[in-house]
GUKOLLUM-272206 format. One record per residue (C-alpha): x, y, z; residue number from 1. Coordinates in pm, 1 decimal, m for minus. Layout:
! GUKOLLUM-272206
xx | yy | zz | n
X | Y | Z | NUM
...
//
This chain:
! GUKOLLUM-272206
xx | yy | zz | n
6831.0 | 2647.5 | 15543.7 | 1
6461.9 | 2741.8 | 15504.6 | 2
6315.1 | 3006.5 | 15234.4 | 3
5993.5 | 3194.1 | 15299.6 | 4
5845.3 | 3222.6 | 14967.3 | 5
5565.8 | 3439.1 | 14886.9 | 6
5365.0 | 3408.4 | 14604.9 | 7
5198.3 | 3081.2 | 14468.6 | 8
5143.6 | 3127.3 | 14151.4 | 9
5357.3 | 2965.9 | 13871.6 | 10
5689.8 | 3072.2 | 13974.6 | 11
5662.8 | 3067.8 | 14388.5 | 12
5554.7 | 2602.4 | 14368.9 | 13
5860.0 | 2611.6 | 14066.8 | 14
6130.5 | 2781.2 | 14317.3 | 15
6026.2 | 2564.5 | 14613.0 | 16
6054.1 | 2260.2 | 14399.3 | 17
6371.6 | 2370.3 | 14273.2 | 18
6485.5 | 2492.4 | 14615.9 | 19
6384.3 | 2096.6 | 14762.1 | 20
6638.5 | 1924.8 | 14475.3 | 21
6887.8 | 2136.6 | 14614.3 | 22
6792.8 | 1992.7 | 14967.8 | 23
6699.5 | 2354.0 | 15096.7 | 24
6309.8 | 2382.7 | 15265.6 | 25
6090.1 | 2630.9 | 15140.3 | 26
5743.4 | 2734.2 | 15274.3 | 27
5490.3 | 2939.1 | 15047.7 | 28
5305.8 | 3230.8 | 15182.5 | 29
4940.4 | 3301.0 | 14950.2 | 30
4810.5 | 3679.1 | 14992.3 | 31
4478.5 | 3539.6 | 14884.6 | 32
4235.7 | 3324.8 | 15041.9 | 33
4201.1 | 3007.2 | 14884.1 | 34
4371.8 | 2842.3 | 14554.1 | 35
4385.5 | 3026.4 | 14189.7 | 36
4141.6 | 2779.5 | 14048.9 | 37
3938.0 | 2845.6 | 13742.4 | 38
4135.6 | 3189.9 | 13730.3 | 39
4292.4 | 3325.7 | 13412.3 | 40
4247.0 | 3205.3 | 13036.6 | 41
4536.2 | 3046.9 | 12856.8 | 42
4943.9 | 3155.6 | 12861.1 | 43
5217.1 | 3015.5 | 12594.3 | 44
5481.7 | 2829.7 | 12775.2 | 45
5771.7 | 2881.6 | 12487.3 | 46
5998.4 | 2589.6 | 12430.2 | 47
6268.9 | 2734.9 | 12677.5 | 48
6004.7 | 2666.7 | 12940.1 | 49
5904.0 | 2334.7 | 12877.2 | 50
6309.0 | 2289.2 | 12903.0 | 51
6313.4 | 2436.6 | 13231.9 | 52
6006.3 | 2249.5 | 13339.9 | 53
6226.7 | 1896.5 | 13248.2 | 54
6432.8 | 1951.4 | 13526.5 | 55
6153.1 | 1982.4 | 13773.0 | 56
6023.1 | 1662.8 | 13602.6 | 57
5706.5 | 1832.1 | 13482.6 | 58
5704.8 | 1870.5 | 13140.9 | 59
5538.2 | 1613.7 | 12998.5 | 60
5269.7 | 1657.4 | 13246.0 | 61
5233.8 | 2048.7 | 13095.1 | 62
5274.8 | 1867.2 | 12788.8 | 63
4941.0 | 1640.7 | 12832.2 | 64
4733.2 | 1902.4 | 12985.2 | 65
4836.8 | 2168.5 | 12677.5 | 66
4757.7 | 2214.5 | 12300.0 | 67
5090.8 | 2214.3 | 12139.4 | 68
5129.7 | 2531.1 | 11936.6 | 69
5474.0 | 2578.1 | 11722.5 | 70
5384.3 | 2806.8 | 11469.0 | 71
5224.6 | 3161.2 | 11410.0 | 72
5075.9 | 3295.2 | 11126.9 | 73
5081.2 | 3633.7 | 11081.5 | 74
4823.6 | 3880.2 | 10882.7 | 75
4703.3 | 4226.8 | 10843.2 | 76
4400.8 | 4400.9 | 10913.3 | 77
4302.8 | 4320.2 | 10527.6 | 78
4377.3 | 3943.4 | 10516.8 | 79
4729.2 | 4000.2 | 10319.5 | 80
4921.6 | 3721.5 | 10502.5 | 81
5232.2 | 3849.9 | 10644.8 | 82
5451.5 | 3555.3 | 10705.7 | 83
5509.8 | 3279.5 | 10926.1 | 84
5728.1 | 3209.8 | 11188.6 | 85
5784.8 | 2947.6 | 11483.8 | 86
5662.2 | 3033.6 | 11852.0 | 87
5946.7 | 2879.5 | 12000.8 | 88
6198.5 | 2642.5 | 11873.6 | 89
6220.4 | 2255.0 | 11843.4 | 90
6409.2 | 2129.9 | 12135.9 | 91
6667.7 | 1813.1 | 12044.1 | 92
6413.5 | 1576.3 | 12194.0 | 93
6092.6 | 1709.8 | 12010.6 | 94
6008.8 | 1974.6 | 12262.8 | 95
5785.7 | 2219.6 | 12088.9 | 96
5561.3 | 2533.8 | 12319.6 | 97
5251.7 | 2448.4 | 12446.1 | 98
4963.8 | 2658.9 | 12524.7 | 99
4809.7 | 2597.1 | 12888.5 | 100
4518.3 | 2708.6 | 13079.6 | 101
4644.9 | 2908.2 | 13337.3 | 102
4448.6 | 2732.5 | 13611.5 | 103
4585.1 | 2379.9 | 13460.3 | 104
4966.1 | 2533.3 | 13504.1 | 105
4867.3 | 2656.1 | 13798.1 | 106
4689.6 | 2334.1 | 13947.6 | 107
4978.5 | 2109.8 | 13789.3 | 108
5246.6 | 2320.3 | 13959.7 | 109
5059.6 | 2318.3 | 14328.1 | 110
4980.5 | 2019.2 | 14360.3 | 111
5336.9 | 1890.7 | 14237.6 | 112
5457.1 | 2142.1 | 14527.6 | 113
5235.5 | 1979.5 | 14789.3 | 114
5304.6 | 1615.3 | 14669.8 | 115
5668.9 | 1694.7 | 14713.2 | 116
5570.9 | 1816.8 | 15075.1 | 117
5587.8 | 2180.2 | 15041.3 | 118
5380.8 | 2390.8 | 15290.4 | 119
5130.2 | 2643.6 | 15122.9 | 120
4983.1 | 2899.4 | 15361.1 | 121
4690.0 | 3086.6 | 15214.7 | 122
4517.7 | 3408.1 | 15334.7 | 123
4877.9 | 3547.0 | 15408.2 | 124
4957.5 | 3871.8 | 15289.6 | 125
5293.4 | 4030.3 | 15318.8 | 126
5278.7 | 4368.8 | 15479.3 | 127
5684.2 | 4421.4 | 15621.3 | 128
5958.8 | 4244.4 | 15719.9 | 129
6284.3 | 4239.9 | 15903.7 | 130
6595.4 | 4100.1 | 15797.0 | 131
6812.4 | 4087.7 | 16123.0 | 132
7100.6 | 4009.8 | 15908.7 | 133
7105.4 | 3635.8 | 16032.5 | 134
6722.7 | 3521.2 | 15963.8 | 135
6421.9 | 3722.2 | 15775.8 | 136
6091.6 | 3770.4 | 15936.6 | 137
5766.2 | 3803.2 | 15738.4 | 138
5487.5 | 3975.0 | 15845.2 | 139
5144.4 | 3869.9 | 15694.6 | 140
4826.9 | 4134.8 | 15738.5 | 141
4662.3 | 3862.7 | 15932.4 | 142
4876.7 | 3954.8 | 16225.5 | 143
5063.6 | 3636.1 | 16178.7 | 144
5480.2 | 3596.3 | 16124.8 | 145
5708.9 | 3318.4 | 15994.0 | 146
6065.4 | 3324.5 | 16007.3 | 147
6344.8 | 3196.4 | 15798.7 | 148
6690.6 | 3220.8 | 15631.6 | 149
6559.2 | 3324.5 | 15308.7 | 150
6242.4 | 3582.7 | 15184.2 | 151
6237.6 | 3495.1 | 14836.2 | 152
5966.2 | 3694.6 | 14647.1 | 153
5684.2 | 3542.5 | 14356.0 | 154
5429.4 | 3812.1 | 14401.2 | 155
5386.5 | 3963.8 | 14061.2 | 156
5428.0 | 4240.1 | 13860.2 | 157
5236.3 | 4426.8 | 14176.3 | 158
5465.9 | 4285.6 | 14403.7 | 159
5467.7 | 4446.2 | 14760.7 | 160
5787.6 | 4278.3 | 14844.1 | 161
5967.3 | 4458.8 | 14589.8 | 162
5808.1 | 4806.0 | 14704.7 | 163
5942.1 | 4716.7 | 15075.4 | 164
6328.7 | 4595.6 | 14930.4 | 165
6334.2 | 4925.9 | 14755.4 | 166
6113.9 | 5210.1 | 14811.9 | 167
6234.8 | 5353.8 | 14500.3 | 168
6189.8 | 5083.6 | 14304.4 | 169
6001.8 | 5150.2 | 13964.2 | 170
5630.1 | 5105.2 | 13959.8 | 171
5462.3 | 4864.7 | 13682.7 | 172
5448.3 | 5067.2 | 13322.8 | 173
5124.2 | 5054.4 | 13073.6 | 174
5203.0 | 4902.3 | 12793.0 | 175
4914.1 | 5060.9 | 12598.9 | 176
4703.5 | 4723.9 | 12560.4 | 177
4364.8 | 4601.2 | 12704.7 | 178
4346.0 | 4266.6 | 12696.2 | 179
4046.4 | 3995.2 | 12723.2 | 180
4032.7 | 3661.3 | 12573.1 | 181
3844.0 | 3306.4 | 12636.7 | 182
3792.1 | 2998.9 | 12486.2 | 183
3469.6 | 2957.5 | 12222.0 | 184
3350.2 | 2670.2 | 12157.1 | 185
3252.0 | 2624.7 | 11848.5 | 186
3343.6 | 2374.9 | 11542.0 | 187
3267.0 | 2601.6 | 11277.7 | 188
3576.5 | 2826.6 | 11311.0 | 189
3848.8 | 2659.0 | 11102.2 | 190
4169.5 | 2668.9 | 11133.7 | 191
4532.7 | 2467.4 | 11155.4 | 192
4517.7 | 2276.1 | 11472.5 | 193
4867.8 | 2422.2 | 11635.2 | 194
4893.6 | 2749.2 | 11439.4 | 195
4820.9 | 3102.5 | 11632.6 | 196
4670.3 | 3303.4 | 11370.1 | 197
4790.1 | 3682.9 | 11484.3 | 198
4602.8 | 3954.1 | 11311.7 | 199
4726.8 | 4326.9 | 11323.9 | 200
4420.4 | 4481.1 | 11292.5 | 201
4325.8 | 4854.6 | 11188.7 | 202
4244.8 | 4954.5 | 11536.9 | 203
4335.1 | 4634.3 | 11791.2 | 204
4546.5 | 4311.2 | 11775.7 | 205
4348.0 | 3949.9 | 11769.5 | 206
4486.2 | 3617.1 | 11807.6 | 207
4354.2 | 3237.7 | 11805.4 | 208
4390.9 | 2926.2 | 11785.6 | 209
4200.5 | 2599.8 | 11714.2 | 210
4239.4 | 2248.3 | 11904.2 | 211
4147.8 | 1887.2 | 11712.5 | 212
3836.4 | 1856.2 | 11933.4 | 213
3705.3 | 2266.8 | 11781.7 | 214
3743.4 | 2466.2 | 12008.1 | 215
3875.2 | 2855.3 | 11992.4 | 216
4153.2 | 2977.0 | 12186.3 | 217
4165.2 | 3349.2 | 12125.1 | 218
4271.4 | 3672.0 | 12284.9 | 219
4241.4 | 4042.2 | 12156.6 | 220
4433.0 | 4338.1 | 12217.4 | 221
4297.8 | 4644.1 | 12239.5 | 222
4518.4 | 5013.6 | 12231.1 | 223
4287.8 | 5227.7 | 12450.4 | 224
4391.9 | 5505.8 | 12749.9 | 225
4479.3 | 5377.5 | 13083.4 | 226
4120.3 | 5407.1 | 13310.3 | 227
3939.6 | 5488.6 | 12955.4 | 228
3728.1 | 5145.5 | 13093.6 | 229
3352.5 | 5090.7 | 12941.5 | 230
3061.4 | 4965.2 | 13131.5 | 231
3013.6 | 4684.3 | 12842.3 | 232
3304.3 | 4641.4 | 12641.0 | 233
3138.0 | 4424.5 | 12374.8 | 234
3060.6 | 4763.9 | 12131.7 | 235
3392.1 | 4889.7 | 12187.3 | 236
3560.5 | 4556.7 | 12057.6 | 237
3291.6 | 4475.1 | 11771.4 | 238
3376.6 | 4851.6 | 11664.5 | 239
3755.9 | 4774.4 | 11676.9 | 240
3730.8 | 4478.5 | 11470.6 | 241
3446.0 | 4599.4 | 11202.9 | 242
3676.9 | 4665.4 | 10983.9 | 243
3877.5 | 4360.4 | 10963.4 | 244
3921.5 | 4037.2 | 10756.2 | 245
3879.6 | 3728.4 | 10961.1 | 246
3647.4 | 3615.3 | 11235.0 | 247
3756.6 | 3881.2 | 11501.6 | 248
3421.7 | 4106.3 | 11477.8 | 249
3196.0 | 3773.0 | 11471.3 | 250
3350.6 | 3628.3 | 11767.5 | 251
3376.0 | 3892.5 | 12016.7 | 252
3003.4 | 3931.8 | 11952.3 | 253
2951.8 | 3651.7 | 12080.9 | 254
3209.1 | 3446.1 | 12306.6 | 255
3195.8 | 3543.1 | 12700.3 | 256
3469.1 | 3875.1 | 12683.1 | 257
3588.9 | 3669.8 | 13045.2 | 258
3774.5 | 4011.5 | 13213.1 | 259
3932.7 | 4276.8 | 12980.2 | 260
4224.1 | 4452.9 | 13217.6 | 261
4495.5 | 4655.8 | 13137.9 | 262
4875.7 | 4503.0 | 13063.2 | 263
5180.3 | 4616.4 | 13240.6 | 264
5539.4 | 4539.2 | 13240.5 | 265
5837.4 | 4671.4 | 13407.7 | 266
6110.0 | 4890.2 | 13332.5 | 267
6433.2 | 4789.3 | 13447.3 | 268
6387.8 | 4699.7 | 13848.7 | 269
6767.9 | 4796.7 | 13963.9 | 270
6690.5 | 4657.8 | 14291.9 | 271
6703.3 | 4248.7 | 14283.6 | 272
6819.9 | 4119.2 | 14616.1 | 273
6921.5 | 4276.6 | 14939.7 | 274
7047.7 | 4097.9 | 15260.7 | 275
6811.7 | 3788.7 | 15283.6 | 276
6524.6 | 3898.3 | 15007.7 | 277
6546.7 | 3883.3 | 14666.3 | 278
6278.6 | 3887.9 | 14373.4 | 279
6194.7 | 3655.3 | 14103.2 | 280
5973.3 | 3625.4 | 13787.1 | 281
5734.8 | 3902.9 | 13749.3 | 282
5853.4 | 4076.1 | 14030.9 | 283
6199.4 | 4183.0 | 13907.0 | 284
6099.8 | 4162.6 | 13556.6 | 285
5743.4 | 4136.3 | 13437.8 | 286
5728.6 | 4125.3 | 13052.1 | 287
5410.4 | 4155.1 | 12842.9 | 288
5220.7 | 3879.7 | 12740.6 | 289
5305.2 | 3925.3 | 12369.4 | 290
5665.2 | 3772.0 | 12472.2 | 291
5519.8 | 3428.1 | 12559.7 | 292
5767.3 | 3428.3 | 12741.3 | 293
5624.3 | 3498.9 | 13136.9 | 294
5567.5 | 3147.0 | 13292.6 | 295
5904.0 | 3046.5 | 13096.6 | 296
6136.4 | 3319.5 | 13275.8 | 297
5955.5 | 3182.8 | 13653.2 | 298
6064.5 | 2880.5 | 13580.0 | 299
6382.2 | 2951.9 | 13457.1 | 300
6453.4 | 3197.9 | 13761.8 | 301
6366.7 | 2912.0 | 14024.3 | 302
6613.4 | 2644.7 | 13839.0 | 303
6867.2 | 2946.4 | 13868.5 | 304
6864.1 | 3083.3 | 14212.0 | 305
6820.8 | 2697.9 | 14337.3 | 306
7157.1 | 2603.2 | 14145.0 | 307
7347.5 | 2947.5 | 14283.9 | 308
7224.9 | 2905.6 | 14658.1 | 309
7376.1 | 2521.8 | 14628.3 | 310
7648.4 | 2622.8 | 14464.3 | 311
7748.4 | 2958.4 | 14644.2 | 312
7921.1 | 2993.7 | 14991.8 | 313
7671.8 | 3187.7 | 15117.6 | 314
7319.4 | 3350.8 | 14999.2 | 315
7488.0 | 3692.2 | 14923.1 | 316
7702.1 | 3507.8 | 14709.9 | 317
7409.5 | 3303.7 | 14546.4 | 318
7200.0 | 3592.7 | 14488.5 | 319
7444.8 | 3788.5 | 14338.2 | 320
7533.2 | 3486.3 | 14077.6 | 321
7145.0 | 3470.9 | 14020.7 | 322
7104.6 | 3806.1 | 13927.5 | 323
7458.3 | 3842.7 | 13724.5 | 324
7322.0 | 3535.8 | 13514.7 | 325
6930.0 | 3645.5 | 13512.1 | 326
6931.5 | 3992.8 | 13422.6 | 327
7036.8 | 4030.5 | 13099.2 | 328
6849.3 | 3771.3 | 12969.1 | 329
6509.4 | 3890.5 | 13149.5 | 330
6535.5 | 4221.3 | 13056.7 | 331
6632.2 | 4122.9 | 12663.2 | 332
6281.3 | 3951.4 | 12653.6 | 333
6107.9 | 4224.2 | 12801.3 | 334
6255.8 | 4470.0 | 12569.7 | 335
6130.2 | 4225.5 | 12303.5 | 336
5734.1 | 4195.0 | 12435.9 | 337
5749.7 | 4574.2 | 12461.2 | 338
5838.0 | 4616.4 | 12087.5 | 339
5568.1 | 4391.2 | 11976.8 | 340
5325.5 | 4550.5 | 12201.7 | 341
5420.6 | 4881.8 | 12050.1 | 342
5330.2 | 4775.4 | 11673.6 | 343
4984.7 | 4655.7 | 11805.7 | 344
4935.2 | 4946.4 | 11909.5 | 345
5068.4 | 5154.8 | 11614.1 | 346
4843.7 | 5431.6 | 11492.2 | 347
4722.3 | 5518.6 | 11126.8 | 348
5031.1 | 5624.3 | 10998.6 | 349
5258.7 | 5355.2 | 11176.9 | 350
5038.0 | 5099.6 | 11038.6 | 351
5117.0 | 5182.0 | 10708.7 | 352
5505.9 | 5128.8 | 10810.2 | 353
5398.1 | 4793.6 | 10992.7 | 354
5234.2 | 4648.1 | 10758.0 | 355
5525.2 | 4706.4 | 10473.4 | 356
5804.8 | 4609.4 | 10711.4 | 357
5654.4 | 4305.7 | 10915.1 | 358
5662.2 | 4059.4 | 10598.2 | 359
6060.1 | 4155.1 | 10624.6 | 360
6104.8 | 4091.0 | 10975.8 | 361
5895.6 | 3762.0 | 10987.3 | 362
6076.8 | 3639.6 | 10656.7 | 363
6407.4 | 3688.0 | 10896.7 | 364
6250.0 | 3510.8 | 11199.2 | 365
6142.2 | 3256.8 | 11003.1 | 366
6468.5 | 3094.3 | 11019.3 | 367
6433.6 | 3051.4 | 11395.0 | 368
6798.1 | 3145.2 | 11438.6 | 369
6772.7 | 3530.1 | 11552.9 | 370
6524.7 | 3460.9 | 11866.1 | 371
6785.5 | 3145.9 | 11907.8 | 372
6874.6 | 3362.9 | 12220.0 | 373
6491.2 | 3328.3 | 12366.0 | 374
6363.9 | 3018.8 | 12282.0 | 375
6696.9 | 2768.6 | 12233.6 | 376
6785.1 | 2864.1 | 12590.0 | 377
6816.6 | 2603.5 | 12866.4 | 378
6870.4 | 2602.6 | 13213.2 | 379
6994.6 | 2315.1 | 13455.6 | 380
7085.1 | 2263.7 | 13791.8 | 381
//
């Protein structure tokens, strides 16, 4: 058996990886031209995904190339600390989330791929294909083909596989949010080495965190109208931080803003698989950011489907396992990002309700046990 998988992100070199353990060949298929390095800031990979990254035999690589980051502290707008709670929970072994470049996850993952002798293809993107009900042709814009047993899709919240399975499938929703971030370097900014300091501001949402050697890790979140996009965001941030405690204002005056784009999830994606294709990771169910969660549920998708296509008589079979065991969970976590992108995004009034009701929440939370369902969650194959 050989799977065509497009995408190579995070999740497309996890599910070929997976997909080789099993002893099934997989080929990846790149839309764009060259490699993702130096692309994206930093992600969380939550303590669930460092599990499911053991049984490709990559965690402590993540581990080395990561700040490890098990705690939040949360505060208002004012500097009234809120609580604090774990991001993630303490795996039996010592396991705690890490916080990754995205280019380092991405570079770690790839070249693990290739070592293992996965093909990658770049400059191929998808534009149709046919399932003849015994193999699956792809169709790349390049004029190019490949054919295989499988079409196994790790394109993205955007993904154009997903659009071809199912015309009617739903498109990717706002979530309200503008989001930038970096890395500043600069030793003067204190802070708890391992501790993401979230602030709910008055108008936007800021978050950092500081590594041993003094650097800044940080990310805002800004509520703003979908196309409402600046020539020079700079003002518009300073202005949505003035009048907040904390370091927000001073920083985004002066770190490089990197790109500030728009985040999306998806609704519920009733579409997974159909004959040969199915979709994984962000393409069946994209969560926010604010779930930490959206490296974690690739990973955990590729350990999955691997497991349910060895295990199953046949790929109908496997995929319907896959999805019967994966959707639940996925869309649980995206319900949860879309809640906590909703208070960052509350407006005068809501604040008011935030602000009294968060210290209750996070007292709750801080027990680990009622996100037990998110992070304490393992995979295996």
């Amino acid at each position: 058996m050989k799977a065509l998988i497009t995408g190579c992100g995070i999740g497309g070199p996890a599910i070929a990886m997976a997909l080789r353990e099993v002893g099934i060949d997989a080929e990846i298929y790149e839309a764009y031209g060259a490699g993702a390095e130096g692309v994206g800031a930093f992600l969380n990979v939550a303590s669930n995904g460092m599990a499911a990254l053991r049984v490709l035999g990559l965690h402590h690589e993540v581990a080395r190339a990561g700040i490890p980051t098990p705690d939040m502290v949360m505060s208002s707008g004012t500097g009234k600390r809120l609580g604090r709670v774990p991001n993630g929970m303490t795996l039996d072994d010592g396991t705690v989330s890490h916080t990754i470049l995205r280019s380092d996850l991405y570079r770690i993952m790839r070249d693990a791929a290739t070592a293992r002798g996965v093909p990658i293809a770049y400059g191929k993107r998808l534009v149709s294909f046919d399932d003849t009900g015994s193999q699956v042709v792809a169709r790349y814009e390049d004029g190019t083909s490949a054919t295989g047993d499988l079409l196994i899709a790790a394109d993205g919240v955007h993904s154009r596989t997903r659009r071809l399975l199912d015309p009617e499938a739903p498109e990717p929703r706002y979530t309200g949010l503008y989001n930038c971030g970096g890395i500043y370097k600069d030793s003067s900014i204190k802070g708890e080495p391992g501790v993401y300091h979230m602030v709910f501001g008055k108008r936007a949402f800021f978050g950092y965190t500081v590594t041993a050697d003094g650097e800044t890790w940080w990310f805002a979140n800004l509520p703003r109208a979908l196309g409402d996009e600046p020539a020079d965001w700079r003002p518009v941030l300073e202005e949505a931080f003035a009048d907040d405690a904390g370091i927000a204002a001073a920083l985004v005056r002066r770190a490089d803003l990197g790109q500030v784009f728009p985040i999306h999830d998806l609704p519920p994606v009733p579409v997974w698989h159909r004959g040969r294709v199915v979709l994984t990771g962000d393409a069946a169910h994209a969560t926010s950011p604010s779930s930490g969660q959206g490296a974690s549920q690739a990973v955990e998708d590729a350990v999955v489907l691997a497991r349910c296509l060895r295990d199953a008589a046949g790929h109908r079979e496997a995929f319907g396992r896959y999805e019967s065991e994966r959707r639940e969970r996925a869309e649980r976590v995206v319900a949860y990002a879309r809640r906590i992108s909703n208070s960052k995004a509350a407006g005068p009034v809501g604040r008011i309700f935030r602000d009294a009701l968060l210290p209750i929440i996070l007292k709750r939370q801080a027990n680990q046990e009622s996100l037990a369902w998110m992070y304490r969650h393992q995979v295996s194959l």
